[in-house]
C-alpha positions as CSV (number, residue, x, y, z in Angstrom):
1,X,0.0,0.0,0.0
2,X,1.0,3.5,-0.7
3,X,1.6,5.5,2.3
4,X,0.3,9.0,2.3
5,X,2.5,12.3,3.1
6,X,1.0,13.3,6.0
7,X,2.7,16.5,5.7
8,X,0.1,17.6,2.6
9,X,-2.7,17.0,4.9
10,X,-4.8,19.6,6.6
11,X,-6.6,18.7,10.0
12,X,-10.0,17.4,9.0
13,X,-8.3,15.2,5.9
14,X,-6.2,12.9,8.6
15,X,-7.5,9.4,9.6
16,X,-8.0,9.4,13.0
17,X,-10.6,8.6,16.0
18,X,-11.7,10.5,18.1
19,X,-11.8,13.6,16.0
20,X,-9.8,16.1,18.5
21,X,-7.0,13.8,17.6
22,X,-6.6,15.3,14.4
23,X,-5.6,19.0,15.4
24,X,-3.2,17.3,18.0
25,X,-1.5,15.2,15.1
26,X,-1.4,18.3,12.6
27,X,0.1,20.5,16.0
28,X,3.0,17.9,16.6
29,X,3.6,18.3,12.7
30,X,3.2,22.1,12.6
31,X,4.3,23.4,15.8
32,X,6.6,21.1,16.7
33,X,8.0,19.6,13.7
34,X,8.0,15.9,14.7
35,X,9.5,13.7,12.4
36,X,8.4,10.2,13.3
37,X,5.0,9.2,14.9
38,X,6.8,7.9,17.9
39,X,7.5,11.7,18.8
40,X,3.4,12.7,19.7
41,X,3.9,11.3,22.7
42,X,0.3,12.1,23.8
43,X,-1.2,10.1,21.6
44,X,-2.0,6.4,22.2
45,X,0.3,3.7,20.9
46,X,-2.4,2.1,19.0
47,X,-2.6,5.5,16.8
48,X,0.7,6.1,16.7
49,X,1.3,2.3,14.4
50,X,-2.2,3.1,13.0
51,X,-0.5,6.4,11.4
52,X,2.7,5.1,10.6
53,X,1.1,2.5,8.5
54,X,-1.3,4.9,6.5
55,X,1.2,7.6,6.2
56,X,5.0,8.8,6.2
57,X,6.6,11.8,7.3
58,X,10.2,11.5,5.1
59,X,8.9,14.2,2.6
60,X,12.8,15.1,2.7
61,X,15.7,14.4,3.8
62,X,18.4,16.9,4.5
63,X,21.7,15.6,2.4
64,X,24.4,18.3,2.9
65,X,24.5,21.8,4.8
66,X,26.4,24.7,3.6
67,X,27.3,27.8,5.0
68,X,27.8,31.3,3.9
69,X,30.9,33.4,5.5
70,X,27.7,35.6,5.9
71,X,25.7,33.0,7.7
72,X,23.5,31.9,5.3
73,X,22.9,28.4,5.0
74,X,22.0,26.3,2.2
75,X,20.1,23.1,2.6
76,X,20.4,19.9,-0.1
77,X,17.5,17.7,0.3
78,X,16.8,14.3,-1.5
79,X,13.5,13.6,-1.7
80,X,11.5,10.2,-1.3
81,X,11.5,9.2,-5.4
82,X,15.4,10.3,-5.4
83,X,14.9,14.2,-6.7
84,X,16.9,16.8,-4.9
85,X,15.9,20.1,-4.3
86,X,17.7,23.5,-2.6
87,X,16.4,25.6,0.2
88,X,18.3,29.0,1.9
89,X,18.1,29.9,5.2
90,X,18.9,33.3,5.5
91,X,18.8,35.9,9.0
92,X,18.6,39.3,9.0
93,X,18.3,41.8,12.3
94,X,14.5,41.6,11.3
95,X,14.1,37.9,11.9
96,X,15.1,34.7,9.7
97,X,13.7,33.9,6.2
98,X,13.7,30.4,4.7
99,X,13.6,30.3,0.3
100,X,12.0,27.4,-0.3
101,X,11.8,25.8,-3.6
102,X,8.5,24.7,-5.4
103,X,9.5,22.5,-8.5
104,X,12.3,20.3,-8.8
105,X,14.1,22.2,-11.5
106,X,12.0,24.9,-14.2
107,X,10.5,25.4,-17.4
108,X,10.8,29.0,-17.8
109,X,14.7,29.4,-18.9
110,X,15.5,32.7,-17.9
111,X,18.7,33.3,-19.5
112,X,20.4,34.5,-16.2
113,X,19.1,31.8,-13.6
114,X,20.4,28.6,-12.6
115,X,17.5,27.1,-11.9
116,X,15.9,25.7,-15.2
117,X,19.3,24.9,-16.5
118,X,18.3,21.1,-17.0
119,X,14.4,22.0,-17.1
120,X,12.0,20.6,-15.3
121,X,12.1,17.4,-13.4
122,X,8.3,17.7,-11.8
123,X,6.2,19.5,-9.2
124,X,6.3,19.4,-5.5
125,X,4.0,18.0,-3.4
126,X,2.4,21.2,-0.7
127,X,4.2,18.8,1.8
128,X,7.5,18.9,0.0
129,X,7.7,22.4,-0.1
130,X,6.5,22.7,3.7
131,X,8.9,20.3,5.1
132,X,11.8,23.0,4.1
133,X,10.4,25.2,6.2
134,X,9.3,22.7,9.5
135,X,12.6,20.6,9.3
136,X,15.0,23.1,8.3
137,X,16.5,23.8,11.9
138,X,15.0,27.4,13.2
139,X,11.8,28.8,14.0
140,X,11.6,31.3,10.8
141,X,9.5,34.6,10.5
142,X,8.8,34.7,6.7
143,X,8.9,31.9,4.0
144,X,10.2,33.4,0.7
145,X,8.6,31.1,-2.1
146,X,11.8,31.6,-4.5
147,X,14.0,29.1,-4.9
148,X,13.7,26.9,-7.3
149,X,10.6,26.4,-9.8
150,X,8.3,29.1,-10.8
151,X,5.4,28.8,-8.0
152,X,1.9,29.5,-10.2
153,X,3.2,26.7,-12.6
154,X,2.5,24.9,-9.7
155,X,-0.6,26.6,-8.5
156,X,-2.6,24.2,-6.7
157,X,0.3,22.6,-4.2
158,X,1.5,26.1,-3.8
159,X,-1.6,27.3,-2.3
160,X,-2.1,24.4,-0.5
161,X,1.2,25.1,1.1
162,X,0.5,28.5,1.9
163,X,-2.9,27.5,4.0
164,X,-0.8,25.0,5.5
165,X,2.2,27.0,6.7
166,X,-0.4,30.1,7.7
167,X,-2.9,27.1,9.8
168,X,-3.5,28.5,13.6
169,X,-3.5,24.8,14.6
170,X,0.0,24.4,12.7
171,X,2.8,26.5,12.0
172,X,0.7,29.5,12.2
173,X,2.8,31.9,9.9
174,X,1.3,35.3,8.8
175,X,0.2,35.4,5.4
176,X,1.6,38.5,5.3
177,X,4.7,37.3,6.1
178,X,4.7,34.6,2.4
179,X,5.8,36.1,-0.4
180,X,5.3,34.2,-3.5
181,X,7.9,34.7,-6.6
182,X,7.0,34.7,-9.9
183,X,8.4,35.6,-13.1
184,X,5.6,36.8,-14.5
185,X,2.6,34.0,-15.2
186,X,-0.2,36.8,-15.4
187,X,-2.9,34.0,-15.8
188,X,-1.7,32.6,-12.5
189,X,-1.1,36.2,-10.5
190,X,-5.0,36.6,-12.0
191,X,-6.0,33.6,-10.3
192,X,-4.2,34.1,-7.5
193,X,-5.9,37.4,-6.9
194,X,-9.1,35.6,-6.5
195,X,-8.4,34.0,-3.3
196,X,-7.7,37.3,-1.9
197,X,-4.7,35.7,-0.1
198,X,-2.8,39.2,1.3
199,X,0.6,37.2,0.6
200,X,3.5,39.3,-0.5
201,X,3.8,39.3,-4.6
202,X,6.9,39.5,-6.2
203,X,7.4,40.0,-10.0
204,X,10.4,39.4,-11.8
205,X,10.4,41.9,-13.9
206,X,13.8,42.6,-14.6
207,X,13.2,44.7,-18.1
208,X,10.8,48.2,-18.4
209,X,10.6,46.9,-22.1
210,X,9.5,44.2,-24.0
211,X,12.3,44.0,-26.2
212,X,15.2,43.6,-23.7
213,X,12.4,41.3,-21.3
214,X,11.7,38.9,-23.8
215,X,15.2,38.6,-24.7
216,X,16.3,37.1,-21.5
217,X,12.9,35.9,-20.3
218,X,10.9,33.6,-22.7
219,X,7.5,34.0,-20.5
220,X,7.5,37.8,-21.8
221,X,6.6,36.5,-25.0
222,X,3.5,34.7,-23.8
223,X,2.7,37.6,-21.2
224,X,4.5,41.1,-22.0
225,X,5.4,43.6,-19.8
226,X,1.7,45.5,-19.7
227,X,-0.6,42.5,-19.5
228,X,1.9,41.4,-16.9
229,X,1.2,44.7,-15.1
230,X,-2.6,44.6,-15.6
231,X,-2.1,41.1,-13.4
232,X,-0.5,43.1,-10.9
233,X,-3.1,46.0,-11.0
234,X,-5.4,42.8,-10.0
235,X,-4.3,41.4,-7.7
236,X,-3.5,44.4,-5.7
237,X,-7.4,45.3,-6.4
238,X,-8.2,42.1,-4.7
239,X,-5.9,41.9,-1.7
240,X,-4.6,45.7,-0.8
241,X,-1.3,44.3,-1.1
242,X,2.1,46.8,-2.5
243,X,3.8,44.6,-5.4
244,X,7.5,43.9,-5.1
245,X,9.0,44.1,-8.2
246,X,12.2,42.0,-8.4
247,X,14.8,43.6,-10.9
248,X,18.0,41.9,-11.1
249,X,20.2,44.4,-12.5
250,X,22.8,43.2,-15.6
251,X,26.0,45.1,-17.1
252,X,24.8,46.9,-20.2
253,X,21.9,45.1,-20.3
254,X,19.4,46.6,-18.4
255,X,21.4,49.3,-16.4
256,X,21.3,52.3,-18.3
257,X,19.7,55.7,-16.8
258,X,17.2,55.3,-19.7
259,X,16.2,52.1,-18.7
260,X,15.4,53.7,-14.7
261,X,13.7,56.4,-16.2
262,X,11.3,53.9,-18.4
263,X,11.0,52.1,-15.1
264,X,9.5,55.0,-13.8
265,X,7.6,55.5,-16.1
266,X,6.2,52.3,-16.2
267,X,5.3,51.3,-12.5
268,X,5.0,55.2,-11.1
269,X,0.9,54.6,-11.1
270,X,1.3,51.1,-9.2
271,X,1.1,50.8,-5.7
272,X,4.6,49.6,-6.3
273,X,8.3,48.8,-4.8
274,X,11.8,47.9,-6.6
275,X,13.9,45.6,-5.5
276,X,16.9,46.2,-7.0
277,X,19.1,43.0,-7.2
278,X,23.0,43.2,-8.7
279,X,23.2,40.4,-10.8
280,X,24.5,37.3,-9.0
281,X,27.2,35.4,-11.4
282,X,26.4,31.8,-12.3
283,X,29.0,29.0,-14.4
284,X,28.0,29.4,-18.0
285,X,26.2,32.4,-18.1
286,X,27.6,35.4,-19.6
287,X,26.5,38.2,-17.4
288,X,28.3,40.6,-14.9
289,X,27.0,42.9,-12.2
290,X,27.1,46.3,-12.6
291,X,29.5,48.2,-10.6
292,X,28.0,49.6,-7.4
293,X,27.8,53.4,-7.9
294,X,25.9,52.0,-11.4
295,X,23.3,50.4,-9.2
296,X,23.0,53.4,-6.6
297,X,22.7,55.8,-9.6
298,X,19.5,53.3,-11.2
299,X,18.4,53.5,-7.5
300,X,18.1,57.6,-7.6
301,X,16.5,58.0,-11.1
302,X,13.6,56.2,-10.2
303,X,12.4,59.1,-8.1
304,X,9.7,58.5,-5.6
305,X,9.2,54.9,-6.5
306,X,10.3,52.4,-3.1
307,X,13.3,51.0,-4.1
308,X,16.0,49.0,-2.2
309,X,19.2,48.2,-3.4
310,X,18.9,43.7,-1.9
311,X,22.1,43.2,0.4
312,X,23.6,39.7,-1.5
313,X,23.9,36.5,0.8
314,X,24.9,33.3,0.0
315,X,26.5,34.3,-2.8
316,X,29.8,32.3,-1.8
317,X,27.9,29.1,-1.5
318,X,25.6,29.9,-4.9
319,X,22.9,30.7,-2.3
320,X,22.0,33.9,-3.8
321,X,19.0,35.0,-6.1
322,X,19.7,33.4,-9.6
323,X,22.0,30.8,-8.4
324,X,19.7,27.9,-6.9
325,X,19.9,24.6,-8.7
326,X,18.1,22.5,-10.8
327,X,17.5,19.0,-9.6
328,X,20.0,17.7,-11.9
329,X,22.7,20.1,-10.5
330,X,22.4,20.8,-7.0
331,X,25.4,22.2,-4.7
């Protein structure tokens, strides 16, 4: 028999008399992140070899730890069928962020990202993508859904995570504290908006411009830059929630005065704010950062549009935005 993850699972979905039994199972999970059924030590013996026969909790298991000189950490796991996956752990004086990945590689082949390098191996399960967060070693404050794998290509588990990291009876993280990553699936941020989930959204953008967009990001050509922001314009309708917009900035690419000035131009009636990202290098792909007074003069001609110039981490350990791994080529 095929066990079930357990770790997918909300409350009333577990097998298991009497009923109040459930919220303390999904609390040992959540709250307490047990990893074996021997651990919910409140629960009858009986139950506990009833549960370990219907289900598992292995959703992944942590392969090698790496950390930054900055003190990020990076986290291999191997999952049950063999795939690996990436996850960053990352602490700042505001509390401690965990980047979980979504997908087991990507389809979208942005020409500056390691991820989708080998494409896409498959989806995660919602339990998959929450045990990064309950097994990775620290209590975190905010779940960054950016590593690797696009998020709204794998729509319904990624929701199903986010209700399941955010459960009172579980780990009871803030929606407002998820943000969600995308590189621009409007269709998705659309649907997305119609939860009303006040999650953070972040847009790869990376381009004011079609032109230089669709020429290193291939879902610009099903979904250009203004029905991308037309998504946006929804989903902050729907939730009251600012868009981050994620612009990873590239030597004489995309960091020309003109290009901050269409930026302007282009998100200055959105409820909107830039994160500016200097573009962290990856093996094989030939782009540089720009220097740093570049990036600082970007920053000032976008005028009164938010904008933060992203501290790097993990860059040392290929931690850093862009440089999470596909599957095939993790570490």
């Amino acid at each position: 028999m095929t066990k079930t993850n357990i770790l997918s699972l909300f409350p009333e979905e577990i097998e298991a008399e009497p009923a109040y039994r459930r919220k303390q199972i999904f609390a040992w999970i959540g709250k307490r992140g047990a990893r074996s059924f021997d651990e919910m030590t409140d629960l009858p013996k009986g139950l506990r070899a009833e549960l370990a026969e219907r289900y598992t909790l292995d959703a992944a298991e942590e392969t090698e730890r790496r950390v930054s000189a900055d003190g990020t950490e990076k986290i291999l796991w191997t999952l049950s069928d063999g795939e690996r996956i990436e996850t960053a752990l990352m602490r700042y004086r505001h509390g401690t962020s965990v980047c979980v990945s979504t997908q087991a590689g990507c389809r979208q082949g942005c020409a500056f990202c390691a991820s989708g390098s080998h494409g896409l191996s498959r989806n995660l399960s919602a339990g998959e993508i929450l045990a990064q967060v309950l097994y990775c070693g620290e209590s975190v404050n905010h779940a960054v859904m950016m590593g690797t794998g696009e998020p709204l290509d794998n729509f319904d588990e990624s929701v199903r995570f986010i209700r399941l990291v955010s459960h009172p009876e579980g780990r009871g993280l803030s929606l407002r504290s998820i943000s969600l990553s995308t590189c621009g699936d409007a269709e998705g941020i659309i649907k997305l908006s119609e939860l009303g989930l006040p999650v953070t959204l972040s847009v790869s953008l990376h381009a004011p411009d079609d032109e230089t967009r669709s020429r290193i990001m291939p879902v610009n050509r099903k979904y250009p830059v203004q029905t991308l922001l037309a998504a946006c314009k929804k989903f902050f309708e729907n939730t009251g929630r600012r868009i981050s917009f994620e612009y990873v900035i590239i030597d004489q690419l995309n960091d020309s005065p003109a290009h901050a000035k269409r930026l302007a131009a282009l998100l200055g009636k959105y409820p909107a704010h830039v994160n500016l990202i200097p573009y962290n290098p990856v093996p094989g792909k030939a782009f540089a950062a720009p220097g740093k007074e570049t990036a600082l003069r970007f920053a000032r001609e976008l005028g009164g549009i938010p904008v933060t110039v992203r501290r790097t981490l993990g860059s040392d350990i290929d931690a850093a935005c862009g440089q999470m791994r596909s599957s095939k080529n993790p570490m």
